[in-house]
TORDO-505599 format. One record per residue: residue number from 0; residue in one letter; y, z, x of N, C-alpha, C, CB in turn. Coordinates in steps of 0.1 Angstrom, whole numbers, plus 5000, padded with zeros to 4 digits. Glycine has a CB too. Layout:
residues N
seq=NUM | type=a | n.Y=Y | n.Z=Z | n.X=X | ca.Y=Y | ca.Z=Z | ca.X=X | c.Y=Y | c.Z=Z | c.X=X | cb.Y=Y | cb.Z=Z | cb.X=X
...
//
This chain:
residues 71
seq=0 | type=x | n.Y=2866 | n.Z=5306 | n.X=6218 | ca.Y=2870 | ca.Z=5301 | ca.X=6205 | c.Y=2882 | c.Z=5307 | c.X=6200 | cb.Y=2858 | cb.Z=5303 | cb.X=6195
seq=1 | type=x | n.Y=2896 | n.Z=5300 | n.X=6192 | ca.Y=2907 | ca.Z=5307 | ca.X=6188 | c.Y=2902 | c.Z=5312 | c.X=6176 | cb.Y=2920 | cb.Z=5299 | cb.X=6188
seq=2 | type=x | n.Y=2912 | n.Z=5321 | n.X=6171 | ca.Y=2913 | ca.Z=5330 | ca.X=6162 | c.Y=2910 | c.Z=5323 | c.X=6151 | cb.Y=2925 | cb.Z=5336 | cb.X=6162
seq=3 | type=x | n.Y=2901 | n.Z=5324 | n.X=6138 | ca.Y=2900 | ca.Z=5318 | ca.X=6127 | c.Y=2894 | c.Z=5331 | c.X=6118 | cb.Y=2891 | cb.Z=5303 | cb.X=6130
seq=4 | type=x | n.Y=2886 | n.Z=5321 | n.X=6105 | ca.Y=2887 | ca.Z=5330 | ca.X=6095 | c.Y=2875 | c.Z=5322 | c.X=6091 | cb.Y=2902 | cb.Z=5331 | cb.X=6086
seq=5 | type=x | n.Y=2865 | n.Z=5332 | n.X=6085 | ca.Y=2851 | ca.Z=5333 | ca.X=6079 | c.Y=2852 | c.Z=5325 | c.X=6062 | cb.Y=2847 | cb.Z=5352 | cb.X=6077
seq=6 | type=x | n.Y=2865 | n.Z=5324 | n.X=6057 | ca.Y=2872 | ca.Z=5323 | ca.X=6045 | c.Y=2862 | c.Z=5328 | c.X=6031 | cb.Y=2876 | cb.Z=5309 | cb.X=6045
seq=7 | type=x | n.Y=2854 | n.Z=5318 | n.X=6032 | ca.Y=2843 | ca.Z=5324 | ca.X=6013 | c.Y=2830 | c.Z=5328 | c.X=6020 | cb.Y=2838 | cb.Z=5305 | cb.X=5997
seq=8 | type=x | n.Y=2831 | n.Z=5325 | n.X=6034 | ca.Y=2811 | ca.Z=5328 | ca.X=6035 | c.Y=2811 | c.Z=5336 | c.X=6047 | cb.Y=2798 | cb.Z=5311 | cb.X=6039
seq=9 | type=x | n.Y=2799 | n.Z=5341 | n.X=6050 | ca.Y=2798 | ca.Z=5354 | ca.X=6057 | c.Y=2791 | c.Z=5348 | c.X=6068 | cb.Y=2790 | cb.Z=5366 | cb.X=6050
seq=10 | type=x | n.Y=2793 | n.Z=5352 | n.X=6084 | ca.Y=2792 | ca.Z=5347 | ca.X=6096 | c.Y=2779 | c.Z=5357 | c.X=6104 | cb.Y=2806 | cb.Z=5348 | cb.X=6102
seq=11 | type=x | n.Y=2772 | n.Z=5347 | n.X=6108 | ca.Y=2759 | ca.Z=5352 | ca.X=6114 | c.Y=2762 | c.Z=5350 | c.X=6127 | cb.Y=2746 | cb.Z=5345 | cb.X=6110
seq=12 | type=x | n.Y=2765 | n.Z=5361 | n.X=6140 | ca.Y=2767 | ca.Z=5351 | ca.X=6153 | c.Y=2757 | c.Z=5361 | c.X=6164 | cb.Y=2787 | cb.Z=5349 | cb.X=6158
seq=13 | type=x | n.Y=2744 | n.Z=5352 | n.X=6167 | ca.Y=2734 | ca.Z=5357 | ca.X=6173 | c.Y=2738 | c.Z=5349 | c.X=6189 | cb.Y=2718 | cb.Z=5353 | cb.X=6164
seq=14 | type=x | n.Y=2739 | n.Z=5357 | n.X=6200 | ca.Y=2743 | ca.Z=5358 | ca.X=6211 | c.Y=2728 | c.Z=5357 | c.X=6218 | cb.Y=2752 | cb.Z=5370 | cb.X=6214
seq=15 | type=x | n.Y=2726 | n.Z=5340 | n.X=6220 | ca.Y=2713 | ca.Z=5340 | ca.X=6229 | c.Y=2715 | c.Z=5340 | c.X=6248 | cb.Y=2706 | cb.Z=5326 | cb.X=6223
seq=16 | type=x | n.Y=2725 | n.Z=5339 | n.X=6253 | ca.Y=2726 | ca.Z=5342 | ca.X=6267 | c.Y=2740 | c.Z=5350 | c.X=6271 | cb.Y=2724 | cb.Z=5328 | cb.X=6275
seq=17 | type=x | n.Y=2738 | n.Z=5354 | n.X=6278 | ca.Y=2754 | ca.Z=5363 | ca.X=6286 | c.Y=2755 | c.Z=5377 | c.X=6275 | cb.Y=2774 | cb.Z=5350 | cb.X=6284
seq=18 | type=x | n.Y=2768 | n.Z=5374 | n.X=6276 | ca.Y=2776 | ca.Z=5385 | ca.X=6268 | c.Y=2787 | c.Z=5380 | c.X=6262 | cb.Y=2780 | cb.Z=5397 | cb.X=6276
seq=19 | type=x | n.Y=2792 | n.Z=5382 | n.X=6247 | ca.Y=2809 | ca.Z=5380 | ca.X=6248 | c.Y=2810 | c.Z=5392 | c.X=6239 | cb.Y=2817 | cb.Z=5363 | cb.X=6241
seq=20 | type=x | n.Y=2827 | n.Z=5388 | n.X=6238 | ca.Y=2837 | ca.Z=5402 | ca.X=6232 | c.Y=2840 | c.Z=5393 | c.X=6215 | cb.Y=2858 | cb.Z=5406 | cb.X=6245
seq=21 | type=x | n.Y=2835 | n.Z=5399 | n.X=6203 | ca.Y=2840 | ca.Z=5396 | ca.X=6195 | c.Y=2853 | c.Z=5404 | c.X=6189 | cb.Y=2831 | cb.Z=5393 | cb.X=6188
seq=22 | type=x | n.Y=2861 | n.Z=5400 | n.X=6189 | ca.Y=2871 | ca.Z=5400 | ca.X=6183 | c.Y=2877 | c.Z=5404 | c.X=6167 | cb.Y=2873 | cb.Z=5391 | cb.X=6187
seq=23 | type=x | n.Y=2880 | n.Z=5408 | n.X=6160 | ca.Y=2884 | ca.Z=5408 | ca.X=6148 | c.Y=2894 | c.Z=5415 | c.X=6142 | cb.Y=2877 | cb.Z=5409 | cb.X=6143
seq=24 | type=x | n.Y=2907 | n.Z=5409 | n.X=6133 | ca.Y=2915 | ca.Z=5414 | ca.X=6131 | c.Y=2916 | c.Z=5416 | c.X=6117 | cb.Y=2923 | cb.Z=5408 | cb.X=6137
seq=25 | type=x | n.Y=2923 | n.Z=5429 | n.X=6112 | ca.Y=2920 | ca.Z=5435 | ca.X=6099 | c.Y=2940 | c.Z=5443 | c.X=6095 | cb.Y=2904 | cb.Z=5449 | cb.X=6102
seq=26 | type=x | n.Y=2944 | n.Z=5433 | n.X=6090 | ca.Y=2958 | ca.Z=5439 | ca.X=6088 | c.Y=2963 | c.Z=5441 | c.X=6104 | cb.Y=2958 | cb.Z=5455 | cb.X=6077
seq=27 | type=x | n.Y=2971 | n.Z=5451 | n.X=6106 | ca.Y=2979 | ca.Z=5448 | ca.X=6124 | c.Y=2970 | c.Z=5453 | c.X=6133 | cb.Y=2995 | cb.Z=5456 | cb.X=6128
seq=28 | type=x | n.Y=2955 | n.Z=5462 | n.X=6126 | ca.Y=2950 | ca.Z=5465 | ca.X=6134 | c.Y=2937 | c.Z=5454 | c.X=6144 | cb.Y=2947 | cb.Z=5476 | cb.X=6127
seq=29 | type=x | n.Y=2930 | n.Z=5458 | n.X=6151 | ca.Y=2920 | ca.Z=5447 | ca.X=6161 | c.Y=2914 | c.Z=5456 | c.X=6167 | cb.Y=2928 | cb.Z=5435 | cb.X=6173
seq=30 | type=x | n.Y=2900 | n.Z=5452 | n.X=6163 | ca.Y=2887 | ca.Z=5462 | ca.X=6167 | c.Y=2883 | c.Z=5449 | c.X=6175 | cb.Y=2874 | cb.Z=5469 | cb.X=6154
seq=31 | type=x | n.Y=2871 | n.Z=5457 | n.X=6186 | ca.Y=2864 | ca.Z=5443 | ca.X=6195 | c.Y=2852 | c.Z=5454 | c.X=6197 | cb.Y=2874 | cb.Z=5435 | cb.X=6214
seq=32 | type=x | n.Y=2843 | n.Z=5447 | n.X=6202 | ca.Y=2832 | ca.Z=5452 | ca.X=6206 | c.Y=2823 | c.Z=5436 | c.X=6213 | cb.Y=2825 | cb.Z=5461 | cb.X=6191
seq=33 | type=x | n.Y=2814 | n.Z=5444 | n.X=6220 | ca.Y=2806 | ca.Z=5432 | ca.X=6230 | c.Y=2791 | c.Z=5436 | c.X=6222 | cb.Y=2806 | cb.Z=5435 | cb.X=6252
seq=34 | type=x | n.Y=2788 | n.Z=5422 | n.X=6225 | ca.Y=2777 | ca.Z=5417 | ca.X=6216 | c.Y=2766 | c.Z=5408 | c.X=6229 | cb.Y=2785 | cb.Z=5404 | cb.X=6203
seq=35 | type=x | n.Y=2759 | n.Z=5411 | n.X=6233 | ca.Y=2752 | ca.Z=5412 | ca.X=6247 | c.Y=2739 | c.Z=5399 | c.X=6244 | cb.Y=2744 | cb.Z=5430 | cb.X=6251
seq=36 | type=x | n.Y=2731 | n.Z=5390 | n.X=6247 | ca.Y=2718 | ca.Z=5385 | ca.X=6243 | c.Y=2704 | c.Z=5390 | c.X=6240 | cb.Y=2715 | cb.Z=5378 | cb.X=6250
seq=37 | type=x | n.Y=2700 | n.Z=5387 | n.X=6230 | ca.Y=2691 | ca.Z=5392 | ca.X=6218 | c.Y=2700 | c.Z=5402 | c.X=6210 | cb.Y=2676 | cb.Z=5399 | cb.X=6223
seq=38 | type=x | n.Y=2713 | n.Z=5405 | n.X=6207 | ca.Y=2720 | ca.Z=5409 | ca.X=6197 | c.Y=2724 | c.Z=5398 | c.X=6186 | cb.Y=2731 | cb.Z=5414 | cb.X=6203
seq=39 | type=x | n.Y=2732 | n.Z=5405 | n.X=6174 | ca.Y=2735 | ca.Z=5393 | ca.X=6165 | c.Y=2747 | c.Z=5409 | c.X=6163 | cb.Y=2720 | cb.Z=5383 | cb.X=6149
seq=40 | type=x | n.Y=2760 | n.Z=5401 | n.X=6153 | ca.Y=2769 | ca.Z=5405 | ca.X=6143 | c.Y=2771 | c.Z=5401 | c.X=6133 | cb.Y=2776 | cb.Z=5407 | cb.X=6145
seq=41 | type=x | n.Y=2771 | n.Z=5406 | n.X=6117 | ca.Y=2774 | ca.Z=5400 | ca.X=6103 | c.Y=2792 | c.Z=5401 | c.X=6106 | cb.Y=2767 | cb.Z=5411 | cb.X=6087
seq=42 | type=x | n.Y=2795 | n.Z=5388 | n.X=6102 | ca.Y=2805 | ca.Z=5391 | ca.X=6098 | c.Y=2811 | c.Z=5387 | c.X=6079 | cb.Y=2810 | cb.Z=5384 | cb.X=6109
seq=43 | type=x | n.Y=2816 | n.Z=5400 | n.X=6074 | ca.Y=2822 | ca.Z=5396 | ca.X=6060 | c.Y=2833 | c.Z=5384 | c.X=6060 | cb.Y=2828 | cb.Z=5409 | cb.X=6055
seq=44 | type=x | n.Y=2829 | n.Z=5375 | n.X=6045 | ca.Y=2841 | ca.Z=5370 | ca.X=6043 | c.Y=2851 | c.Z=5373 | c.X=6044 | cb.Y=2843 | cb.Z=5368 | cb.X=6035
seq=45 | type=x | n.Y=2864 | n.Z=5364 | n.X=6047 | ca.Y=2880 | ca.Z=5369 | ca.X=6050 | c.Y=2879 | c.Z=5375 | c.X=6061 | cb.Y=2888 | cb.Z=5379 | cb.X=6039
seq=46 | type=x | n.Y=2871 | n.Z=5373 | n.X=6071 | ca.Y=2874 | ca.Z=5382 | ca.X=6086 | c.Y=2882 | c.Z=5372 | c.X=6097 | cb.Y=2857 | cb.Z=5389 | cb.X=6094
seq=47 | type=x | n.Y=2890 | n.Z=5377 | n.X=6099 | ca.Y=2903 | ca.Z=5371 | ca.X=6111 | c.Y=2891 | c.Z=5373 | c.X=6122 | cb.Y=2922 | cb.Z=5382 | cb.X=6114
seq=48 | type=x | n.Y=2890 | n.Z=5367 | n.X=6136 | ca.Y=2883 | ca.Z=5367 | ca.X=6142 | c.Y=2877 | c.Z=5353 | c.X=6151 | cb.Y=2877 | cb.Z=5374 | cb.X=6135
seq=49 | type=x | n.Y=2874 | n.Z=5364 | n.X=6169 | ca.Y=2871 | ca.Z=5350 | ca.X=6177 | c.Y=2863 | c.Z=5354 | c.X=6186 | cb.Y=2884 | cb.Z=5343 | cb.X=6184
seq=50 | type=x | n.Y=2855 | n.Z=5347 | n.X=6192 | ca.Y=2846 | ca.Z=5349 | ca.X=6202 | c.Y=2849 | c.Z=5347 | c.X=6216 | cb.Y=2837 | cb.Z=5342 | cb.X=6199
seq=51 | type=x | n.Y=2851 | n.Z=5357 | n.X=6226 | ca.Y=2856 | ca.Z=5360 | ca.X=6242 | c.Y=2841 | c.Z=5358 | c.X=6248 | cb.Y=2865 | cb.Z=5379 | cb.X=6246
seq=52 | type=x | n.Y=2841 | n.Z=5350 | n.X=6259 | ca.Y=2828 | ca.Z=5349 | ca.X=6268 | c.Y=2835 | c.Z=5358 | c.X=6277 | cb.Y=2823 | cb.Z=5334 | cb.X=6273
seq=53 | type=x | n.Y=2825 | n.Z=5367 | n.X=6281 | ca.Y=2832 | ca.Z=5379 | ca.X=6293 | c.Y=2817 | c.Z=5380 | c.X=6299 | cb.Y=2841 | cb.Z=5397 | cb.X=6285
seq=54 | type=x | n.Y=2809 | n.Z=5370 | n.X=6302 | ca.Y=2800 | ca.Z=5372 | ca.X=6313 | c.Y=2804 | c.Z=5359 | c.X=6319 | cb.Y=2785 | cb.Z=5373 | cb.X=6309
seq=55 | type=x | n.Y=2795 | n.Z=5362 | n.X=6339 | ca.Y=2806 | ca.Z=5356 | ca.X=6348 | c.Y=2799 | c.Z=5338 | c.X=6346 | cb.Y=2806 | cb.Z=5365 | cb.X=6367
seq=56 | type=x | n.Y=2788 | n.Z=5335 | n.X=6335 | ca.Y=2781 | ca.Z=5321 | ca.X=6337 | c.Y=2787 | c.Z=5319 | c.X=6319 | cb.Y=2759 | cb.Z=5321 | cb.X=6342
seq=57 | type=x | n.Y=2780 | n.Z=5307 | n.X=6313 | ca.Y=2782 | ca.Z=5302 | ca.X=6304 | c.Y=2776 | c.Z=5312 | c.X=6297 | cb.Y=2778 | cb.Z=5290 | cb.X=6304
seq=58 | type=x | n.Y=2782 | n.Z=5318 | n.X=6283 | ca.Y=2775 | ca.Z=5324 | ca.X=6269 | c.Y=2769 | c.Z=5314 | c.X=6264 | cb.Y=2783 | cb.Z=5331 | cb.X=6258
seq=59 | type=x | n.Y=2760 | n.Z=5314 | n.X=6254 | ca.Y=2754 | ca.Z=5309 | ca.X=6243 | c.Y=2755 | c.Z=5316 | c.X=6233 | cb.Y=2742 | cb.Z=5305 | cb.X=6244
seq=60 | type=x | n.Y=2759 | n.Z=5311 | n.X=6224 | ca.Y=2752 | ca.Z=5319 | ca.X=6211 | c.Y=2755 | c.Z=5307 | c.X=6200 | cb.Y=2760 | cb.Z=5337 | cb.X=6205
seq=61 | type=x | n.Y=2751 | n.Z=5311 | n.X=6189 | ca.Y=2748 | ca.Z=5300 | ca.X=6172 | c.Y=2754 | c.Z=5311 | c.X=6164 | cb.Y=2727 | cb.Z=5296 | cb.X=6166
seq=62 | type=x | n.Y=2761 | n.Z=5307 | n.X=6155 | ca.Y=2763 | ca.Z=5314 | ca.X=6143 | c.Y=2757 | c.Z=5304 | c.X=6129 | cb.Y=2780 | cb.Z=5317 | cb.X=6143
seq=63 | type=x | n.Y=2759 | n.Z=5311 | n.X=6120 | ca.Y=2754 | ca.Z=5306 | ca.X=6109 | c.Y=2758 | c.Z=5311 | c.X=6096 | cb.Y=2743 | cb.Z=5306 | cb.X=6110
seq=64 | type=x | n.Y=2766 | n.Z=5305 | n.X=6088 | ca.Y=2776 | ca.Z=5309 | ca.X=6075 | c.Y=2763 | c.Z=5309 | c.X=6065 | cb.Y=2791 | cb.Z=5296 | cb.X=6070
seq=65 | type=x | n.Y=2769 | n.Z=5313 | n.X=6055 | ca.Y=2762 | ca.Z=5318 | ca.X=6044 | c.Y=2773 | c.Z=5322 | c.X=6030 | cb.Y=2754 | cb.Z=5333 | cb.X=6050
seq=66 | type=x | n.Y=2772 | n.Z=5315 | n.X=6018 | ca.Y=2780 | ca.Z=5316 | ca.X=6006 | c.Y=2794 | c.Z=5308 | c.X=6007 | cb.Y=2782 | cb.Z=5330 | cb.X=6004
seq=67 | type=x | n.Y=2792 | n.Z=5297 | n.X=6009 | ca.Y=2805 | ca.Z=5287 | ca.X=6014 | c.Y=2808 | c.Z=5282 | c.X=5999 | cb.Y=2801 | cb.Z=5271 | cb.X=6028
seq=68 | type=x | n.Y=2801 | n.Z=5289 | n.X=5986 | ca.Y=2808 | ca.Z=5281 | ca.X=5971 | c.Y=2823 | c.Z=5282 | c.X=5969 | cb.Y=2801 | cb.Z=5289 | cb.X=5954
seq=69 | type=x | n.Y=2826 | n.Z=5275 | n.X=5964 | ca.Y=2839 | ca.Z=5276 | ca.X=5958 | c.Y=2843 | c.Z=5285 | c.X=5953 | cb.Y=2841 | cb.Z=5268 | cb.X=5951
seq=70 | type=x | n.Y=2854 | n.Z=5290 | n.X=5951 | ca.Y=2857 | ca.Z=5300 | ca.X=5942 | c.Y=2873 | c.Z=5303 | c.X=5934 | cb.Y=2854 | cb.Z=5310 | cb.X=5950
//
């Protein structure tokens, strides 16, 4: 998935097969960390950020936003 943005609502991304590398960028800096199956990561509103499949078959996972009001 390319680089996008959480914008008003906060990101649920539960990793049900493989592994991937999430990604996220915070001003010029970029933290990553791997997120394996039966894991999940919150992600906060306004997070720059993308999902890397880095296992050698297909990943799965579902995310799920939360607080998408207007503002």
């Amino acid at each position: 998935m390319d680089w996008h943005s959480t914008q008003h609502r906060e990101e649920l991304i539960l990793v049900l097969r493989g592994q991937v590398r999430l990604e996220r960028q915070s001003g010029r800096r970029r933290q990553h960390v791997r997120v394996a199956a039966g894991q999940s990561i919150l992600l906060p509103r306004r997070t720059l950020h993308r999902v890397v499949n880095v296992f050698r078959g297909t990943a799965q996972y579902v995310y799920i936003t939360a607080g998408g009001g207007m503002r």
